[in-house]
C-alpha positions as CSV (number, residue, x, y, z in Angstrom):
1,X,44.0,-62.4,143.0
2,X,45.6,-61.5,139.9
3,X,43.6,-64.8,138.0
4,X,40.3,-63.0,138.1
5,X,41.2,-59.7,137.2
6,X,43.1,-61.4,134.2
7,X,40.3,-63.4,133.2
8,X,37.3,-60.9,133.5
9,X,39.7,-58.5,131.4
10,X,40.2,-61.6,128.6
11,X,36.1,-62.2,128.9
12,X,35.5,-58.5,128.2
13,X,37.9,-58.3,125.3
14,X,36.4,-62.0,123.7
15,X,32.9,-60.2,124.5
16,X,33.8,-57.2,122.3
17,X,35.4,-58.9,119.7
18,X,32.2,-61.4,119.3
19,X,30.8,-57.7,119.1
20,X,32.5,-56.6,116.6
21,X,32.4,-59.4,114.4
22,X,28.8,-59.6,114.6
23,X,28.0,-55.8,113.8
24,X,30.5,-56.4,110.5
25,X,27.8,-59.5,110.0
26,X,24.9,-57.2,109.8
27,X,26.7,-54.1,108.0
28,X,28.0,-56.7,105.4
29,X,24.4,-58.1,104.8
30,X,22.8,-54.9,105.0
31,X,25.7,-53.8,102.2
32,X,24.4,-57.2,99.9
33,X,20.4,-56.2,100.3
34,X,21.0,-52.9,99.3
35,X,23.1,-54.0,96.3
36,X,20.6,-56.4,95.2
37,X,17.8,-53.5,94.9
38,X,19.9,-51.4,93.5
39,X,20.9,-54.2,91.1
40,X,17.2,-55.0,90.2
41,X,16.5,-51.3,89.5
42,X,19.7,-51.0,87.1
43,X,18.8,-54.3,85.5
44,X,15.1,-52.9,84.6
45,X,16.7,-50.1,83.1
46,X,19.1,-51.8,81.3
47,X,16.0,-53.9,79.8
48,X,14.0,-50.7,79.2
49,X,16.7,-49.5,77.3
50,X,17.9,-52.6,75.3
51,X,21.6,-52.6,76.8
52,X,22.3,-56.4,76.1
53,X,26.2,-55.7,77.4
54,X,25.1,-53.9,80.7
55,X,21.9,-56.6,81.4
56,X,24.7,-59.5,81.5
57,X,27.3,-57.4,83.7
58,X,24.4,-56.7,85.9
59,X,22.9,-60.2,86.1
60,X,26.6,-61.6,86.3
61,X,27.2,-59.6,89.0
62,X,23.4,-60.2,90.7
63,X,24.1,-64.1,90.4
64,X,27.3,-63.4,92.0
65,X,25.9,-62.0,94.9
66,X,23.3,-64.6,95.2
67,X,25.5,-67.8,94.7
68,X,27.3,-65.8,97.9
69,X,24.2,-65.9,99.9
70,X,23.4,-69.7,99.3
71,X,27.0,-70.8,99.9
């Protein structure tokens, strides 16, 4: 009797854990997106105001993000 008790209790913690790796999935992605807009709003300013040394640490870091996302 002890098997299924045992098992169900391994199936429950393998369920949450699946869980919990997928919700760090979507909080990590969501974490990216938001970067990327924030990236594209910092890189406009940097244009508008003719910062060549913050325009490449921005787009550095933007094709970071993106060669990420294609990997």
């Amino acid at each position: 009797m002890e098997w299924p008790s045992f098992y169900s209790n391994a199936y429950g913690t393998n369920n949450q854990m699946v869980t919990g790796l997928l919700s760090e999935m979507v909080i990590d992605e969501q974490m990216r997106l938001y970067r990327k807009r924030t990236l594209y709003q910092e890189i406009d300013e940097a244009l508008a105001n003719k910062d060549k040394e913050v325009f490449l640490r921005l787009t550095d870091e933007l094709k970071e993000i993106m060669s990420y996302e294609q990997a």
